[in-house]
Jmol script that loads the backbone (N, CA, C; Angstrom):
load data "model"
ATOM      1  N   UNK A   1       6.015  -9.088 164.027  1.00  0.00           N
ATOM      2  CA  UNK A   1       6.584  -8.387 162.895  1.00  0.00           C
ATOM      3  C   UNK A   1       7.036  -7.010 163.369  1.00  0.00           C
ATOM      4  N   UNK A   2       8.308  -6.503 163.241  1.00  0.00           N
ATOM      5  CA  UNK A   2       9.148  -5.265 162.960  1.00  0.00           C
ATOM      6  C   UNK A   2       8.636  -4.353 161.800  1.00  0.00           C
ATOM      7  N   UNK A   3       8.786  -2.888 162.428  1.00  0.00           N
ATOM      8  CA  UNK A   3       9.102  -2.484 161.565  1.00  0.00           C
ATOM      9  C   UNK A   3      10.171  -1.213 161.650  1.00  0.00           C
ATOM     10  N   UNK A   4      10.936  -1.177 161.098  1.00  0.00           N
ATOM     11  CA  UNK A   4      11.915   0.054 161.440  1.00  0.00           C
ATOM     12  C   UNK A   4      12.392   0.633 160.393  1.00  0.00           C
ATOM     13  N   UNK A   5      13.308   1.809 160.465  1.00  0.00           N
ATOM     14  CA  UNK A   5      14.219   2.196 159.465  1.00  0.00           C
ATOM     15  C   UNK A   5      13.251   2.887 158.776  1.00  0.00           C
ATOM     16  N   UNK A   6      12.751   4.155 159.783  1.00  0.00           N
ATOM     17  CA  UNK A   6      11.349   4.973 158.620  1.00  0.00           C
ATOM     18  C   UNK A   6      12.044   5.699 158.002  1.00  0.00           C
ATOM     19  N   UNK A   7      11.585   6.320 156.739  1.00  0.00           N
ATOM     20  CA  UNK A   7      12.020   7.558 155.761  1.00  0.00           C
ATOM     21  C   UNK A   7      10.327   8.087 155.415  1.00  0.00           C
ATOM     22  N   UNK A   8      10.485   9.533 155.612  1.00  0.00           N
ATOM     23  CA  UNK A   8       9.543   9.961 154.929  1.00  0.00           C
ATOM     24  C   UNK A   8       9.519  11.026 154.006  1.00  0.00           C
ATOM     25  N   UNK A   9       8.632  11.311 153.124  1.00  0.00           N
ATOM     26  CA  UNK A   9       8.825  12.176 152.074  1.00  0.00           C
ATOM     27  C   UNK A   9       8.811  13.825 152.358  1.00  0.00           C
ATOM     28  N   UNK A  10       9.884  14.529 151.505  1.00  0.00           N
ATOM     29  CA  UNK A  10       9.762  15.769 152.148  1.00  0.00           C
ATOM     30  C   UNK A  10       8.150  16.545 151.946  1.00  0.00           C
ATOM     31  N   UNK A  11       7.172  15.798 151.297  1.00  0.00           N
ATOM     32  CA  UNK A  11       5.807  16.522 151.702  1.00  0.00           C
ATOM     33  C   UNK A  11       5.203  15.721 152.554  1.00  0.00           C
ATOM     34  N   UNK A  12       5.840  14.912 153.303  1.00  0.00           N
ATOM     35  CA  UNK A  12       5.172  14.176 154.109  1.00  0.00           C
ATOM     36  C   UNK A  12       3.945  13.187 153.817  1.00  0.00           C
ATOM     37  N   UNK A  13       3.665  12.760 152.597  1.00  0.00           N
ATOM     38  CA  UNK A  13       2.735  11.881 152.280  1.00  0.00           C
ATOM     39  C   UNK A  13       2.996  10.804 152.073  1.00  0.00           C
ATOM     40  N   UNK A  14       4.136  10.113 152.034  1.00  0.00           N
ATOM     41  CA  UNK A  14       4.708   8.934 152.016  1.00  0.00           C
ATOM     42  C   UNK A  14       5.426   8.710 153.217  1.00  0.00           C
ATOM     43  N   UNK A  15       5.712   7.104 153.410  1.00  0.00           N
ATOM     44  CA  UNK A  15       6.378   7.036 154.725  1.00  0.00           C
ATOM     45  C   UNK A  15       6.794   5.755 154.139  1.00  0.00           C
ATOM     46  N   UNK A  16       7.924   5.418 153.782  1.00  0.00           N
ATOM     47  CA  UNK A  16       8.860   3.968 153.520  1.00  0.00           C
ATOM     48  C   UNK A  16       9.161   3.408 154.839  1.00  0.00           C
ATOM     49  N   UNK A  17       9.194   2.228 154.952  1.00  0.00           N
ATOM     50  CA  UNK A  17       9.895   1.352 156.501  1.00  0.00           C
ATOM     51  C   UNK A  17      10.763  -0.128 155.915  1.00  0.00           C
ATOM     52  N   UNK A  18      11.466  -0.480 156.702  1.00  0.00           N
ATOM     53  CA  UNK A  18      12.166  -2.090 156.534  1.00  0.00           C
ATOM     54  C   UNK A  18      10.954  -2.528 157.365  1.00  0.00           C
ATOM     55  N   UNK A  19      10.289  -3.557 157.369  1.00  0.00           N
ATOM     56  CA  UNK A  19       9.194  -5.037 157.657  1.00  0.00           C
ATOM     57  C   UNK A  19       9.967  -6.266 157.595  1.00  0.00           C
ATOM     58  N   UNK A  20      10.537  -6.709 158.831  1.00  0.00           N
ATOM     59  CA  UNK A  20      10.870  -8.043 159.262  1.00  0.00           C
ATOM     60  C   UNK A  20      10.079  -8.508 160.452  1.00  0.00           C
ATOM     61  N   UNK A  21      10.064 -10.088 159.989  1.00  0.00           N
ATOM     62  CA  UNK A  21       9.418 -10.870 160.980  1.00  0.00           C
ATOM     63  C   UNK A  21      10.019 -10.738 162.289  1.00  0.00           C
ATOM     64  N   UNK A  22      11.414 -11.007 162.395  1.00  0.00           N
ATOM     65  CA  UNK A  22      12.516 -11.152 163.492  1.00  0.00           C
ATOM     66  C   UNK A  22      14.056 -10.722 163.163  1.00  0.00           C
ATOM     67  N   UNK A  23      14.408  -9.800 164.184  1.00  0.00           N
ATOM     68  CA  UNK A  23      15.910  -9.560 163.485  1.00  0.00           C
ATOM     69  C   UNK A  23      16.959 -10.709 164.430  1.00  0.00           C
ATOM     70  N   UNK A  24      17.042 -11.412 163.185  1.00  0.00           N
ATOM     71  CA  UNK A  24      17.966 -12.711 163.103  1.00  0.00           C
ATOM     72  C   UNK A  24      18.908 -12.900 161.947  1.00  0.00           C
ATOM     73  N   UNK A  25      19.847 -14.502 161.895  1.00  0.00           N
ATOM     74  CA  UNK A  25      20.494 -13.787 161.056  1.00  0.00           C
ATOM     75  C   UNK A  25      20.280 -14.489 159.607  1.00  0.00           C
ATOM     76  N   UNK A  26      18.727 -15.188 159.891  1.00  0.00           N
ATOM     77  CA  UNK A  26      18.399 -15.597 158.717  1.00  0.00           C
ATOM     78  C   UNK A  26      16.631 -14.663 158.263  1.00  0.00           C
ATOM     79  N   UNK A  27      16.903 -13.373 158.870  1.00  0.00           N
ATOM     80  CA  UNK A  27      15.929 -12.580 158.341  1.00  0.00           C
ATOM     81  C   UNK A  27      15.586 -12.357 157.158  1.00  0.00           C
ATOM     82  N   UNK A  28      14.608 -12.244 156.565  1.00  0.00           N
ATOM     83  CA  UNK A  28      13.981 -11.745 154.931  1.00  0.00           C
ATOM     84  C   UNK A  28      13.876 -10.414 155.087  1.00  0.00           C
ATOM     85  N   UNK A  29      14.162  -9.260 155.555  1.00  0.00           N
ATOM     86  CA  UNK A  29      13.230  -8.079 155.542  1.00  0.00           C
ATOM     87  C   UNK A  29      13.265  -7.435 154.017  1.00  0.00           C
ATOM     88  N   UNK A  30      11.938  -6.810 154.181  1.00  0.00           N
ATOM     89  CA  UNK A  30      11.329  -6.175 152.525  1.00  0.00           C
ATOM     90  C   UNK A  30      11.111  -4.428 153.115  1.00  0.00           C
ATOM     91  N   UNK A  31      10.877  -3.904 152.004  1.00  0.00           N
ATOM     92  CA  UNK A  31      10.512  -2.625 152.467  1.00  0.00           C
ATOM     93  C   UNK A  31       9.336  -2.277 151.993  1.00  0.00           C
ATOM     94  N   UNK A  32       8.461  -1.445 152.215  1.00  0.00           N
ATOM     95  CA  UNK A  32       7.074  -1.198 152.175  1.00  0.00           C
ATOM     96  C   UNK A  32       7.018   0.523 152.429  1.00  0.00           C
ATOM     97  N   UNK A  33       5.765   0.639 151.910  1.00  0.00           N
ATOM     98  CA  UNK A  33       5.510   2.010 151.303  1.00  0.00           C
ATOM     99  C   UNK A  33       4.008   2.393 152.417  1.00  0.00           C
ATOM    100  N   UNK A  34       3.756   3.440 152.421  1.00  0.00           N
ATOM    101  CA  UNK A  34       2.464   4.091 152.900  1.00  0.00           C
ATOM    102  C   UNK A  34       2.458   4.794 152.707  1.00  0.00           C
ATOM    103  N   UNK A  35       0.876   5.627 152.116  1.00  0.00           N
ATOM    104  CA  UNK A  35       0.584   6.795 151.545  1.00  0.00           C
ATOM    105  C   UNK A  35      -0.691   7.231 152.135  1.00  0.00           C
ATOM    106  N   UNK A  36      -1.132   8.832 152.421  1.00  0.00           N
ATOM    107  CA  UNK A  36      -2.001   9.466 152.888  1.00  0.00           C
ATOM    108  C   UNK A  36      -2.058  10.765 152.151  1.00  0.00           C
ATOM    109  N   UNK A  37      -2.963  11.074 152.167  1.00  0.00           N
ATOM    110  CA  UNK A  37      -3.819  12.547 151.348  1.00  0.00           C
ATOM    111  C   UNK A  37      -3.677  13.439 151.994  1.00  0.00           C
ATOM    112  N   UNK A  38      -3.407  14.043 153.012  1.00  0.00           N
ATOM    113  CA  UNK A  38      -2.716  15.001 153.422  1.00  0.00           C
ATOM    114  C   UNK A  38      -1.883  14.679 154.908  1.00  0.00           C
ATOM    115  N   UNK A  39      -0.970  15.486 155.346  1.00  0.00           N
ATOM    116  CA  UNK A  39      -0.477  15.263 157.035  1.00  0.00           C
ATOM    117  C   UNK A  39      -1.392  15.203 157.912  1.00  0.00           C
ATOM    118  N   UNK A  40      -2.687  15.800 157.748  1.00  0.00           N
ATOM    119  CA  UNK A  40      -3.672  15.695 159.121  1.00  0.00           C
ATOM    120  C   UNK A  40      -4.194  14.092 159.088  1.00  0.00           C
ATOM    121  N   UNK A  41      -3.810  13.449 157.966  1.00  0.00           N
ATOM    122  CA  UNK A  41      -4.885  11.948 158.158  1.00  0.00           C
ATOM    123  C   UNK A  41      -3.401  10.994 158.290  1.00  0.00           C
ATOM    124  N   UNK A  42      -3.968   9.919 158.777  1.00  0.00           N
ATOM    125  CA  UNK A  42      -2.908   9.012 159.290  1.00  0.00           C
ATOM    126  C   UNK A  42      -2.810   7.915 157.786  1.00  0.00           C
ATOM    127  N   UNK A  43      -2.146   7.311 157.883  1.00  0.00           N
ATOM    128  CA  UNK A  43      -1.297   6.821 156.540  1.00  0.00           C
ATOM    129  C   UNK A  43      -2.073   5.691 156.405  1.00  0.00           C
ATOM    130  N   UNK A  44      -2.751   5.046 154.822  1.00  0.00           N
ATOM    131  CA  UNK A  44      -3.125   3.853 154.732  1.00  0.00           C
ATOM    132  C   UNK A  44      -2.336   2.967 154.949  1.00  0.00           C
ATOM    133  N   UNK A  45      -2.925   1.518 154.744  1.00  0.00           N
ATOM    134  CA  UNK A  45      -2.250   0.482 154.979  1.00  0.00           C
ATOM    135  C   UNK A  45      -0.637   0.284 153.622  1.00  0.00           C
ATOM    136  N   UNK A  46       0.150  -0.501 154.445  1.00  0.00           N
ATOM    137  CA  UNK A  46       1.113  -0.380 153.899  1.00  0.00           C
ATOM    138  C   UNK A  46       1.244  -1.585 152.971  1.00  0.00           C
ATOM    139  N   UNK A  47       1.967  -1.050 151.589  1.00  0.00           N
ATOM    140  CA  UNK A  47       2.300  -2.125 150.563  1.00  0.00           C
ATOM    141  C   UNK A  47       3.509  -2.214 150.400  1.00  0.00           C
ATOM    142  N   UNK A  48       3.517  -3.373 150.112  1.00  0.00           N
ATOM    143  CA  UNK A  48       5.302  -4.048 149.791  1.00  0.00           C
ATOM    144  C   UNK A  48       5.868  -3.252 148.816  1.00  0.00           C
ATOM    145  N   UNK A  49       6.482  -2.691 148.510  1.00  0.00           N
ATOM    146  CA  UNK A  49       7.823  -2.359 147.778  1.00  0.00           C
ATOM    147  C   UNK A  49       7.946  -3.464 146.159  1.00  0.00           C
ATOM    148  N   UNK A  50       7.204  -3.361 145.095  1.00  0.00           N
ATOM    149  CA  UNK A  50       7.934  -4.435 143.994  1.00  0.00           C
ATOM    150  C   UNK A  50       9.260  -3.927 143.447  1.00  0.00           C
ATOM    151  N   UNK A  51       9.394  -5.449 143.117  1.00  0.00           N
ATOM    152  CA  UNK A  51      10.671  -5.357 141.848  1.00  0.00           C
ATOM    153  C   UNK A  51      11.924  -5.218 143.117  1.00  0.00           C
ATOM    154  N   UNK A  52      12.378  -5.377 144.278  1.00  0.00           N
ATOM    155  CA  UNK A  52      13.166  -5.658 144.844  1.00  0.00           C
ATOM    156  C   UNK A  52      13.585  -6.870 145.248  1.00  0.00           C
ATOM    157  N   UNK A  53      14.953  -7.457 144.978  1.00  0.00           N
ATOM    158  CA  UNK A  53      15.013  -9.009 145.424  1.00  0.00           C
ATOM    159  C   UNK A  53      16.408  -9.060 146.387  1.00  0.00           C
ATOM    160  N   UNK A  54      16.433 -10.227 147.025  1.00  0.00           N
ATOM    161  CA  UNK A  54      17.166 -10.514 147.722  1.00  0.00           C
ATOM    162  C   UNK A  54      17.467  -9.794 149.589  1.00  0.00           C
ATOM    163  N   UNK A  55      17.964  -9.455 149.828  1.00  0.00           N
ATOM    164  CA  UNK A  55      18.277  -9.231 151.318  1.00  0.00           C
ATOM    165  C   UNK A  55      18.206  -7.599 150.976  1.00  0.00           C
ATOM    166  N   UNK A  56      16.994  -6.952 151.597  1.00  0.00           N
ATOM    167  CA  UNK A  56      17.352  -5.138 151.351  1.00  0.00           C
ATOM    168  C   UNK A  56      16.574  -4.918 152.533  1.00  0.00           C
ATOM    169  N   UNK A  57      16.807  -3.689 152.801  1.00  0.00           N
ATOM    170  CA  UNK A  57      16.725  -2.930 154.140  1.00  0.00           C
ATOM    171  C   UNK A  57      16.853  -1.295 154.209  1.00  0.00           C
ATOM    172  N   UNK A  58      16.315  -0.682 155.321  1.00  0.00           N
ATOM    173  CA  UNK A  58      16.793   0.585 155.165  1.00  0.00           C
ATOM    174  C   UNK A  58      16.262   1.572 154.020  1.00  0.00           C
ATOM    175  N   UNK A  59      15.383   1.462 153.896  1.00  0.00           N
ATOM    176  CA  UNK A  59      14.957   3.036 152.795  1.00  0.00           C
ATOM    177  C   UNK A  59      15.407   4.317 152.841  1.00  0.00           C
ATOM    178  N   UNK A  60      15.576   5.037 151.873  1.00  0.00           N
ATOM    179  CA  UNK A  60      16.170   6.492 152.190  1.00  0.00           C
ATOM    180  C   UNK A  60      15.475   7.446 150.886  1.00  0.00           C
ATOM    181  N   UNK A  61      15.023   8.142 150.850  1.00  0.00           N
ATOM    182  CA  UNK A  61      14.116   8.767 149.861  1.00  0.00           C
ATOM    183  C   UNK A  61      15.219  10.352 149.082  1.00  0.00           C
ATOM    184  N   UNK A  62      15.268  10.581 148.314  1.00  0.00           N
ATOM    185  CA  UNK A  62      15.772  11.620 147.342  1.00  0.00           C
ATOM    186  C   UNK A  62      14.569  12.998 147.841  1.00  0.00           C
ATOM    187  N   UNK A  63      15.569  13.909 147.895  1.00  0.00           N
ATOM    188  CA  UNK A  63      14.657  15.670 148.366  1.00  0.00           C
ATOM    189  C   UNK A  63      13.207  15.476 147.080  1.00  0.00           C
ATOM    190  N   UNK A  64      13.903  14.877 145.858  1.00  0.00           N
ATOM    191  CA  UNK A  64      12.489  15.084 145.022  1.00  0.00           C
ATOM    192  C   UNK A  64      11.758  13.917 144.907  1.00  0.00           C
ATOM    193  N   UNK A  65      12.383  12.854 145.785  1.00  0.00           N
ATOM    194  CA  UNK A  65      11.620  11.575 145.930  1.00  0.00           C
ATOM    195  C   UNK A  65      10.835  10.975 144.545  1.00  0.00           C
ATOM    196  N   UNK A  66      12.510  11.012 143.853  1.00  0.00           N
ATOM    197  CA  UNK A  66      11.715  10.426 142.374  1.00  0.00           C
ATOM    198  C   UNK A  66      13.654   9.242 142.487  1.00  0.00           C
ATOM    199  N   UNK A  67      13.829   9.251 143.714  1.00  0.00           N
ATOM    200  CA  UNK A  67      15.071   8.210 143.338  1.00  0.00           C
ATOM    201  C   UNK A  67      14.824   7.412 145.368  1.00  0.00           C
ATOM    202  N   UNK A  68      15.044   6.255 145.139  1.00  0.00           N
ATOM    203  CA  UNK A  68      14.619   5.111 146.778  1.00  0.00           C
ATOM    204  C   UNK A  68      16.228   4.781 146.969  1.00  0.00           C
ATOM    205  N   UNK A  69      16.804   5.114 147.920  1.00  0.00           N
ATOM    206  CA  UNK A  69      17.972   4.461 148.031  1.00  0.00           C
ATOM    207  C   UNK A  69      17.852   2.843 149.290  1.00  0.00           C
ATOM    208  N   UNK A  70      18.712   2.382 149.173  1.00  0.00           N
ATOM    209  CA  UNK A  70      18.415   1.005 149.907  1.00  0.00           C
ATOM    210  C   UNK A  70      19.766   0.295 149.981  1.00  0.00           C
ATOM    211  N   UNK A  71      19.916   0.079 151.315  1.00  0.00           N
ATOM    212  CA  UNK A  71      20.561  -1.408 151.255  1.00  0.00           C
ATOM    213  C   UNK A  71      20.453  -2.697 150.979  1.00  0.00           C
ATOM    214  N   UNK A  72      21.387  -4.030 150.350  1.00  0.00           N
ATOM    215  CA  UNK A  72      21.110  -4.810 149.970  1.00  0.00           C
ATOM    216  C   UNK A  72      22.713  -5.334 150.278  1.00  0.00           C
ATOM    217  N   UNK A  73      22.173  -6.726 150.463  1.00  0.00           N
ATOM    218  CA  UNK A  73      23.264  -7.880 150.910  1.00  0.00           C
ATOM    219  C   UNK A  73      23.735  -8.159 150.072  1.00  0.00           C
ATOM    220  N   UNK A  74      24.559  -8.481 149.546  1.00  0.00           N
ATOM    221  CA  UNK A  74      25.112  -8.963 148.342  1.00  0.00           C
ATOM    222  C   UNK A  74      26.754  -9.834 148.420  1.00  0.00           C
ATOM    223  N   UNK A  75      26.426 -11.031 149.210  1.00  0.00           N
ATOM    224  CA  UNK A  75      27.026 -11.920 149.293  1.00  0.00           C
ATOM    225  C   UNK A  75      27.394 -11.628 150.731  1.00  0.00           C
ATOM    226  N   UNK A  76      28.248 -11.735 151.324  1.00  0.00           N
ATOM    227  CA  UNK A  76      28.489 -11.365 152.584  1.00  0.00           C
ATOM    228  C   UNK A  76      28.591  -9.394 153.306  1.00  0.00           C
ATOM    229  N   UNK A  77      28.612  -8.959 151.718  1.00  0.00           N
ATOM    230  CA  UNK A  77      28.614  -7.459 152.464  1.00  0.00           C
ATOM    231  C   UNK A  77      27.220  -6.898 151.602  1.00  0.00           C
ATOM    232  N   UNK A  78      27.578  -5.384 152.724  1.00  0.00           N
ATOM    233  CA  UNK A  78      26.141  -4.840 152.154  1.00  0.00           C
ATOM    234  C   UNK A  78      26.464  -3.458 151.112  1.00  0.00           C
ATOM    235  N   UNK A  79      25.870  -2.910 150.411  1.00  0.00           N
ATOM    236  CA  UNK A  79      25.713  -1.810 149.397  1.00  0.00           C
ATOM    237  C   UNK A  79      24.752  -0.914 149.153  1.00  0.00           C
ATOM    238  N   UNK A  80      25.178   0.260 148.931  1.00  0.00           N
ATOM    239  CA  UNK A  80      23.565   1.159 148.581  1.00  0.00           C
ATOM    240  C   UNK A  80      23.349   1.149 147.125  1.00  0.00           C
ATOM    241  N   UNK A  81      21.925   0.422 146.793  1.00  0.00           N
ATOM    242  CA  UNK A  81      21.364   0.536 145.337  1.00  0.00           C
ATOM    243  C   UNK A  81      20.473   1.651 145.306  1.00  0.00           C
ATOM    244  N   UNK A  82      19.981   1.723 144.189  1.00  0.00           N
ATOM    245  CA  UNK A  82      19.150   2.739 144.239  1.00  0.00           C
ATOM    246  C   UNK A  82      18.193   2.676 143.096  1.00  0.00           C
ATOM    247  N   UNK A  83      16.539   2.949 143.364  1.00  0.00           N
ATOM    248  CA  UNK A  83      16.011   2.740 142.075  1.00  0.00           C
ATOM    249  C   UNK A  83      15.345   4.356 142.059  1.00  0.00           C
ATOM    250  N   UNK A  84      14.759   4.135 141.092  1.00  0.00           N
ATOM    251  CA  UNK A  84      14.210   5.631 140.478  1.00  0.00           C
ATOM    252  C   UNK A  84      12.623   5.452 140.006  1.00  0.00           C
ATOM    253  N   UNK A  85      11.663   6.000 140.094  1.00  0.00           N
ATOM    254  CA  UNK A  85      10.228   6.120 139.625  1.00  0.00           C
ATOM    255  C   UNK A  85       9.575   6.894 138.857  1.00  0.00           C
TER     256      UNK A  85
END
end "model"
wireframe off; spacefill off
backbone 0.3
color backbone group
């Protein structure tokens, strides 16, 4: 398993990644989250990302990290969506 395509939060307590098995060209990758209590401790284990479907990749976080930007496949090309929290 991969993981690439980090973003992290401008207080540094979050850290988003893309998680694929294999980059191929029938890959699933999901994106996943990790969180820690301050910069001196290293980041818990990482959780999947809900409520995202289909082919997405690439995380990108907002300065106030209240908006996730992302790529997503969407038929043969790709697009930036974006959700909000």
């Amino acid at each position: 398993m991969l993981g690439v395509a980090p973003a992290i939060s401008s207080d540094g307590l979050e850290l988003f990644f893309t998680r694929v098995q294999a980059i191929t060209r029938t890959a699933r990758p999901a994106i996943y989250r990790a969180v820690r209590r301050s910069v001196e401790e290293p980041f818990d284990a990482p959780q999947k990302v809900a409520g995202l479907t289909g082919f997405y990749e690439a995380p990108s976080l907002s300065e106030d990290g209240r908006r996730l930007y992302y790529h997503k496949r969407v038929g043969g090309r790709f697009a930036i969506y974006c959700v909000r929290r």
